[in-house]
Backbone as CSV, one residue per row, in Angstrom:
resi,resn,N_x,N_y,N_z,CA_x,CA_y,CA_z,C_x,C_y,C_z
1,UNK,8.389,12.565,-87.994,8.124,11.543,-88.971,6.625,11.264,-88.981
2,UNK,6.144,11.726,-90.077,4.343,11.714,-89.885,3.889,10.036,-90.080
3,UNK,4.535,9.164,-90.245,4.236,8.032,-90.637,4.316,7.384,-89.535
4,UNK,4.490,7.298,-88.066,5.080,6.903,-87.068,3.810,6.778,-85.745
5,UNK,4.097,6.062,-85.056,3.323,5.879,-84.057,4.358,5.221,-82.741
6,UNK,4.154,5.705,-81.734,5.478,5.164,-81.148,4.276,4.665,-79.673
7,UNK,3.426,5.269,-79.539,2.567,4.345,-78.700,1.163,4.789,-79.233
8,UNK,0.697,3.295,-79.359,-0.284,2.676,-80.421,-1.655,2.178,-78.764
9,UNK,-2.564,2.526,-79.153,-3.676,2.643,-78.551,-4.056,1.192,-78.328
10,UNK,-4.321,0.454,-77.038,-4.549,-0.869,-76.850,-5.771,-1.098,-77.787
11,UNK,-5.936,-2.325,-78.115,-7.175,-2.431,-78.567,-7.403,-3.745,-78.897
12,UNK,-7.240,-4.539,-78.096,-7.633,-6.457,-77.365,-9.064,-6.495,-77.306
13,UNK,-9.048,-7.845,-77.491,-10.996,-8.333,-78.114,-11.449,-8.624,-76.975
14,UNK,-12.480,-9.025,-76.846,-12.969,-9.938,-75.469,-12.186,-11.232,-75.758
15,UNK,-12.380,-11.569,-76.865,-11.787,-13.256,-77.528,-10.618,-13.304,-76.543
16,UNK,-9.443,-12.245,-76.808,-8.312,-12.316,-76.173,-8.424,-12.259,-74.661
17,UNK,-9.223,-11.547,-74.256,-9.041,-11.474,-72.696,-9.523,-12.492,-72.109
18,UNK,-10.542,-13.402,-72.851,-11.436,-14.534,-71.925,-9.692,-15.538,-72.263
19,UNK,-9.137,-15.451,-73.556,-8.081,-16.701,-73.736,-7.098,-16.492,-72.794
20,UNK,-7.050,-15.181,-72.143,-5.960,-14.838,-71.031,-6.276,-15.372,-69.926
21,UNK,-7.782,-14.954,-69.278,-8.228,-14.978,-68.168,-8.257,-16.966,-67.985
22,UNK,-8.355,-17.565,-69.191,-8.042,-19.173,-68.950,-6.568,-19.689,-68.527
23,UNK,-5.756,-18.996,-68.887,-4.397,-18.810,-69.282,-3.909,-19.156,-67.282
24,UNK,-4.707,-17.661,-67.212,-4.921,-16.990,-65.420,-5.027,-18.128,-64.861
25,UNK,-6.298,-18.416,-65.105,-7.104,-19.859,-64.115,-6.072,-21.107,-64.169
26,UNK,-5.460,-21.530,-65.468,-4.531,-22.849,-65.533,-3.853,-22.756,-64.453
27,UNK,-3.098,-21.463,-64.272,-1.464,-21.135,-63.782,-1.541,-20.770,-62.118
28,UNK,-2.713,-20.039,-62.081,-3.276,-19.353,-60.613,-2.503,-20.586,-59.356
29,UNK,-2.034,-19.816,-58.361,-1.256,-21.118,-57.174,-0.410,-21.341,-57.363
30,UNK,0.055,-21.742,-59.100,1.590,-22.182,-58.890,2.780,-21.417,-58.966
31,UNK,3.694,-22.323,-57.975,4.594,-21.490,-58.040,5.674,-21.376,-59.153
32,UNK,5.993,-20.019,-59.142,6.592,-19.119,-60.360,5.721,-19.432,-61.934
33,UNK,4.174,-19.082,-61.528,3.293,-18.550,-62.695,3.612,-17.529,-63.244
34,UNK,4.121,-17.115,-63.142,4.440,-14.972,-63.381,4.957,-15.039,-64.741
35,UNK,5.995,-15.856,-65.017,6.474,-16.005,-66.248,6.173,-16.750,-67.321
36,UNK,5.453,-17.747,-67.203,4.752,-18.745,-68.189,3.268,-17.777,-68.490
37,UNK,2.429,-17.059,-67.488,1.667,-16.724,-67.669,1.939,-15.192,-68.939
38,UNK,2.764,-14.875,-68.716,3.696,-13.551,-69.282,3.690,-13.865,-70.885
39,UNK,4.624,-15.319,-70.873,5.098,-15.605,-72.301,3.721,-15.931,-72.744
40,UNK,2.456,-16.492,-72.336,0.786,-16.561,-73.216,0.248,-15.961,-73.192
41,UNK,0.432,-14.887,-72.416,-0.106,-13.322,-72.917,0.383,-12.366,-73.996
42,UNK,1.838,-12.881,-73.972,2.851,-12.294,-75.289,1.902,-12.950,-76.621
43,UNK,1.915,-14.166,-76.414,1.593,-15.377,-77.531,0.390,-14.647,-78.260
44,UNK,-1.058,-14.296,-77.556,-2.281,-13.870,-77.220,-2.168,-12.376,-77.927
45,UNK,-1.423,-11.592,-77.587,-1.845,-10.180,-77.677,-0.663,-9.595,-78.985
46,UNK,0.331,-10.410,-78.668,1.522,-9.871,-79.478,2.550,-9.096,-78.710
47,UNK,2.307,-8.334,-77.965,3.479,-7.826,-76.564,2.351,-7.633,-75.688
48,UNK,3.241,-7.069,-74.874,2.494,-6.840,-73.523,2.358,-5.110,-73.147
49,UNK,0.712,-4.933,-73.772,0.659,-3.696,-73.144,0.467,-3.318,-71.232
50,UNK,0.630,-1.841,-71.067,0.051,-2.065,-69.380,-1.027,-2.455,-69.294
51,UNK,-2.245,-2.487,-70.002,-3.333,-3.069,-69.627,-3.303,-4.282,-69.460
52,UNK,-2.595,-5.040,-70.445,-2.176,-6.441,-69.982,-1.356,-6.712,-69.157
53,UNK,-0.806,-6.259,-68.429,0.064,-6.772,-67.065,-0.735,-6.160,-66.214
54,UNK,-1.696,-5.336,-66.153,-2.945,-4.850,-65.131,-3.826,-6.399,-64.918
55,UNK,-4.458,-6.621,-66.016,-4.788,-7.860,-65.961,-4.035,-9.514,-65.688
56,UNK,-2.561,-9.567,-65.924,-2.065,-10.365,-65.072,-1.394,-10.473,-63.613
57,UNK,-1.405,-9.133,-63.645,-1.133,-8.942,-61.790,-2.311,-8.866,-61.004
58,UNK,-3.970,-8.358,-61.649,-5.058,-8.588,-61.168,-5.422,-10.574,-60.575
59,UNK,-4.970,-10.744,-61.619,-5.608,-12.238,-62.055,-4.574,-13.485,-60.532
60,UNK,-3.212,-12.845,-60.892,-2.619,-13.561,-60.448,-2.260,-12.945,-58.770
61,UNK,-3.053,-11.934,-58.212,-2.972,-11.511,-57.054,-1.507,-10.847,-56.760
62,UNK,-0.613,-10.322,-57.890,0.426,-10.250,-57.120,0.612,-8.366,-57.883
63,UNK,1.751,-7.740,-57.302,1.885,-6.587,-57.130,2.087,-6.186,-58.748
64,UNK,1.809,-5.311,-59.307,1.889,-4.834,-60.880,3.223,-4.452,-61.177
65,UNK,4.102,-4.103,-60.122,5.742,-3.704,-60.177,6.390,-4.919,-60.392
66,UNK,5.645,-6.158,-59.932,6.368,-7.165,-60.320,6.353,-7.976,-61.603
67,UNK,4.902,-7.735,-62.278,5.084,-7.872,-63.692,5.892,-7.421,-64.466
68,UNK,5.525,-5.694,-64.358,6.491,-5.042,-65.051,7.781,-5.284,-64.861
69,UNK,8.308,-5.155,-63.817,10.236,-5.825,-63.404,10.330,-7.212,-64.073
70,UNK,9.590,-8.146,-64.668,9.533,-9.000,-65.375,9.729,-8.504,-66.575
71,UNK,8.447,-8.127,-67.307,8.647,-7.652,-68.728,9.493,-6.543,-68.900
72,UNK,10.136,-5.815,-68.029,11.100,-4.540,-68.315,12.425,-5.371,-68.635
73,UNK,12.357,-6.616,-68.111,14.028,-7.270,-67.795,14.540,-8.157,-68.733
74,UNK,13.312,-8.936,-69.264,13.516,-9.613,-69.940,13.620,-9.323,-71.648
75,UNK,14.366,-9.254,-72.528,14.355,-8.927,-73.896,13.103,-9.732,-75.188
76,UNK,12.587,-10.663,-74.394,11.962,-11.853,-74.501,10.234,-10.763,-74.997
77,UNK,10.041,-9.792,-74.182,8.386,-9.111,-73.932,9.553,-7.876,-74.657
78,UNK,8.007,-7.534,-75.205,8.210,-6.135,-75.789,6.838,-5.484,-75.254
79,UNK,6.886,-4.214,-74.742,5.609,-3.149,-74.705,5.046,-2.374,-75.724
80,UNK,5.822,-2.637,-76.719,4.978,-2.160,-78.152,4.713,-3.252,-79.035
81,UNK,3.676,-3.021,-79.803,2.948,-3.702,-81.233,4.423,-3.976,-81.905
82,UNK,4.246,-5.034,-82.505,5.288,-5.119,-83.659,4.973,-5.133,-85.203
83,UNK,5.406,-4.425,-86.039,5.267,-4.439,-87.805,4.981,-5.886,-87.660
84,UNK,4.496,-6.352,-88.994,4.888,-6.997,-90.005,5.957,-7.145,-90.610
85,UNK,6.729,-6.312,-90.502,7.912,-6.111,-90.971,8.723,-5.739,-89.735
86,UNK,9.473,-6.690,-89.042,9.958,-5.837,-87.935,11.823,-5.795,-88.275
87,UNK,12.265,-4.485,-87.597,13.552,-4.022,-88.229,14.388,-4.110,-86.782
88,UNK,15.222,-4.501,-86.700,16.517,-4.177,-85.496,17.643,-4.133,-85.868
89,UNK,18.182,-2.770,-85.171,19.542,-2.444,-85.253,19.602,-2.479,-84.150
90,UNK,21.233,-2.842,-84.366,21.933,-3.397,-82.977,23.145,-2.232,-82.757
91,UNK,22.685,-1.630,-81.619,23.679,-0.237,-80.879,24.883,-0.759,-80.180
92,UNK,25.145,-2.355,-80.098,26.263,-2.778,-79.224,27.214,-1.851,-79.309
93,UNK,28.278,-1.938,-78.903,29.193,-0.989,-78.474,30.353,-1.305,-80.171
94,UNK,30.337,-3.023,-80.567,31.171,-2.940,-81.739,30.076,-2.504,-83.228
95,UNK,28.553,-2.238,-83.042,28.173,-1.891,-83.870,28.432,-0.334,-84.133
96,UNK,28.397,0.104,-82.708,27.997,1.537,-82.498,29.406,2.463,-83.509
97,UNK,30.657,1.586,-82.855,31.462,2.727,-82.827,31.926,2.433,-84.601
98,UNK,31.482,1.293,-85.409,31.159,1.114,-86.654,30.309,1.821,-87.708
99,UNK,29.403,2.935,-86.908,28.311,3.430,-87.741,27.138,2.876,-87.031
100,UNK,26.573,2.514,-86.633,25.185,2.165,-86.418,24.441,2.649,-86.314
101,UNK,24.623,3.809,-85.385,23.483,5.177,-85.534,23.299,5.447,-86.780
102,UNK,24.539,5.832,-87.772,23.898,6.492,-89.014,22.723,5.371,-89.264
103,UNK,23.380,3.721,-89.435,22.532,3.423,-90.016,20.972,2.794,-89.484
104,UNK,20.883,2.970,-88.372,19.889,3.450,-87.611,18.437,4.724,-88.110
105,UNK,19.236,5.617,-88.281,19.003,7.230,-88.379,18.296,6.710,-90.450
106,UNK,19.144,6.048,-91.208,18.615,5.939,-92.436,17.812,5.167,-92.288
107,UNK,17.281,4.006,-91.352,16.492,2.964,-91.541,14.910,3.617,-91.095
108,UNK,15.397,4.767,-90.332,13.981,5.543,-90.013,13.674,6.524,-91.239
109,UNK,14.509,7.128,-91.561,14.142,7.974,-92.564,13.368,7.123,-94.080
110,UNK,13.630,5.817,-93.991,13.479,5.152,-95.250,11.865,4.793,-94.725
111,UNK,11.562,4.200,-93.711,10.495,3.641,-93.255,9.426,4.769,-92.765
112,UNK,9.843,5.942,-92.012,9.362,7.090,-91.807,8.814,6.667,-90.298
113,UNK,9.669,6.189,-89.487,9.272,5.672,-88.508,10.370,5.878,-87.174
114,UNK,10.105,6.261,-86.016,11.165,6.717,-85.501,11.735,4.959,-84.377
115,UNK,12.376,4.812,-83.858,13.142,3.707,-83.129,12.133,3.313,-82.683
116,UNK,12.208,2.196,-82.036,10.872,1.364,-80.834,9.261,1.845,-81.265
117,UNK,8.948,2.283,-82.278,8.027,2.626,-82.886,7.402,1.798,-84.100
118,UNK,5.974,2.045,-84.715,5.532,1.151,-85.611,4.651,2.145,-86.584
119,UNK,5.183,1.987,-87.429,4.166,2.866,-88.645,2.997,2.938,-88.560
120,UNK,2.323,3.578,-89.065,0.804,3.697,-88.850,-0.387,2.867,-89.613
121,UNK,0.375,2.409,-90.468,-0.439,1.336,-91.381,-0.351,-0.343,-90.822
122,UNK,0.963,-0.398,-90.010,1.768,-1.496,-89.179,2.214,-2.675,-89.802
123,UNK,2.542,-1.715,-90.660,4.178,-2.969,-91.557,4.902,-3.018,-91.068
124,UNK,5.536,-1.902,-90.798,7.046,-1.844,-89.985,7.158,-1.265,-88.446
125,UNK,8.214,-1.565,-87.739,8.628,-1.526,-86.625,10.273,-1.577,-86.272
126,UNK,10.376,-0.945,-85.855,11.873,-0.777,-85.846,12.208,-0.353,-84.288
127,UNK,13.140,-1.328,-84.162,13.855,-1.541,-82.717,15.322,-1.438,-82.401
128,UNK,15.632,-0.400,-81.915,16.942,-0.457,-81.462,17.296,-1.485,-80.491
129,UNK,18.613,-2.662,-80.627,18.730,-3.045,-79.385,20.118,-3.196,-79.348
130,UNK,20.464,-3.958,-78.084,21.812,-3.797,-77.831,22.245,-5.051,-78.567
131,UNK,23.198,-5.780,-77.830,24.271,-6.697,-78.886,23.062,-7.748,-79.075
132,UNK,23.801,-8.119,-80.321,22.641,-9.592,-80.816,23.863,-10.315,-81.016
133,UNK,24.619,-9.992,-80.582,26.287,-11.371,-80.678,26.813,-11.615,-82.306
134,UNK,26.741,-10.653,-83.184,27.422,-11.126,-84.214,27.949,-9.538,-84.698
135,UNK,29.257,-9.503,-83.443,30.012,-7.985,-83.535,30.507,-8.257,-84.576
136,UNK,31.104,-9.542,-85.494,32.494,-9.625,-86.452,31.919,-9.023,-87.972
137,UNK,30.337,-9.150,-87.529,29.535,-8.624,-88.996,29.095,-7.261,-88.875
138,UNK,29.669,-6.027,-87.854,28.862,-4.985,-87.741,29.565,-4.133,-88.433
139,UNK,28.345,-2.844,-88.589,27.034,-2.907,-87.820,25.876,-4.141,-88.555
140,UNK,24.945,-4.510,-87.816,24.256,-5.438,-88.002,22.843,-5.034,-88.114
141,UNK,22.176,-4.963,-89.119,20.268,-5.155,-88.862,20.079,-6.539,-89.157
142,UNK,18.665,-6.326,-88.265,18.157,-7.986,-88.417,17.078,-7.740,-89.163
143,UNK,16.123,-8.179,-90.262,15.034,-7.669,-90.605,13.947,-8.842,-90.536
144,UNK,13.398,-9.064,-89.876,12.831,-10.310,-89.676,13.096,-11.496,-89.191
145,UNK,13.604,-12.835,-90.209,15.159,-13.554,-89.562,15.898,-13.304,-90.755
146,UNK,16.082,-12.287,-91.296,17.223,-11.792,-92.340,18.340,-11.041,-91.978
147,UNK,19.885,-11.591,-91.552,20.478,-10.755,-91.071,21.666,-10.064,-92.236
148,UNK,21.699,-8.891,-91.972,22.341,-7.847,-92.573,23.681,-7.432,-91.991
149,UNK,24.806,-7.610,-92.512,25.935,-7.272,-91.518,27.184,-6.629,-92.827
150,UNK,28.074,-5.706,-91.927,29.063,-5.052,-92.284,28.206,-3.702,-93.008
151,UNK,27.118,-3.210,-93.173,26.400,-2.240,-93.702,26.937,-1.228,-93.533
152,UNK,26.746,-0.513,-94.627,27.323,1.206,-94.638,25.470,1.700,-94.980
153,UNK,25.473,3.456,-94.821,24.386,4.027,-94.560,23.654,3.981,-96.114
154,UNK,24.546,3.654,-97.177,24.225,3.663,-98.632,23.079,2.325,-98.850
155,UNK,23.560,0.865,-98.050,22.671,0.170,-98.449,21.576,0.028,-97.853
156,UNK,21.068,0.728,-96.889,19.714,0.921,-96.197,18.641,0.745,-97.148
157,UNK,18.663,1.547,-97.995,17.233,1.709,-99.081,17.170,0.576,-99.864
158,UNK,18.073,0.325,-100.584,17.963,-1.128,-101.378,17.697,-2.411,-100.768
159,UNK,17.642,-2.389,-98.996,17.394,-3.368,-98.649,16.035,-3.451,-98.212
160,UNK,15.853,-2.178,-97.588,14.418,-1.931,-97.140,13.215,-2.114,-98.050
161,UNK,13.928,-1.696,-99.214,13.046,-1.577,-100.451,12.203,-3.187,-100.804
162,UNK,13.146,-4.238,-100.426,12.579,-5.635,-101.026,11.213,-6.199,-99.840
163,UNK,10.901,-5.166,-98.501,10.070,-5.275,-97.498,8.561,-4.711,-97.789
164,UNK,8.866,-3.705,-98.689,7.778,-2.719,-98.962,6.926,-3.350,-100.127
């Protein structure tokens, strides 16, 4: 998919890193900083690349496995850029066995963008995830806070289309 970027090159200001490194200094000592400091670096940067959890495990003296086991765990941090347009399909197990892949598989072909990835212009972004709790409507995309449910692979384009 030539339109696609699935890891996007850091590229944070000084602006952002001095607003982090304050972020650092507020939180530094207390106990269970790891996660408040996490969610204003999300706030700050937009997800959390590794350079940014380099810099909050620097800042905050503690081991870089433990950031990451933070942001890996939580659904809350993402490690990629997000669109402007951000897309999720939900692979739960009552979306899945409903179609979801197909309509998964059309939501990339429409956008030209492959899963957990962000176009190259960075409108869109599209995220596979697991259940988002509304099996009775699947399969389900979310497109922003627009949710889409009971979808067959036909209405992909007509919906995508009102994003573009």
């Amino acid at each position: 998919m030539p339109n696609c970027k699935t890891l996007v090159p850091f590229n944070g200001t000084k602006e952002q890193k001095e607003r982090l490194k304050e972020v650092i200094r507020t939180h530094k000592g207390e106990k269970g900083a790891t996660m408040p400091v996490m969610q204003e670096a999300q706030k700050i940067y937009g997800y959390l690349p590794e350079e940014v959890q380099v810099m909050i495990a620097e800042g905050l003296e503690i081991p870089l496995t433990e950031v990451y086991g933070i942001s890996s765990f939580y659904a809350q941090f993402t490690h990629n850029p997000k669109g402007e347009v951000q897309i999720s399909v939900c692979l739960g197990t009552a979306c899945y066995v409903k179609g979801a892949a197909e309509i998964l598989d059309r939501v990339c072909k429409k956008v030209g963008c492959l899963p957990d990835g962000i176009s190259t212009d960075g409108k869109f972004s599209i995220d596979s995830t697991r259940c988002i709790g509304a099996c009775g409507l699947a399969p389900v995309m979310i497109i922003n806070n627009d949710v889409y449910g009971r979808l067959k692979p036909e209405d992909v384009d007509a919906i995508i289309e009102k994003y573009m």
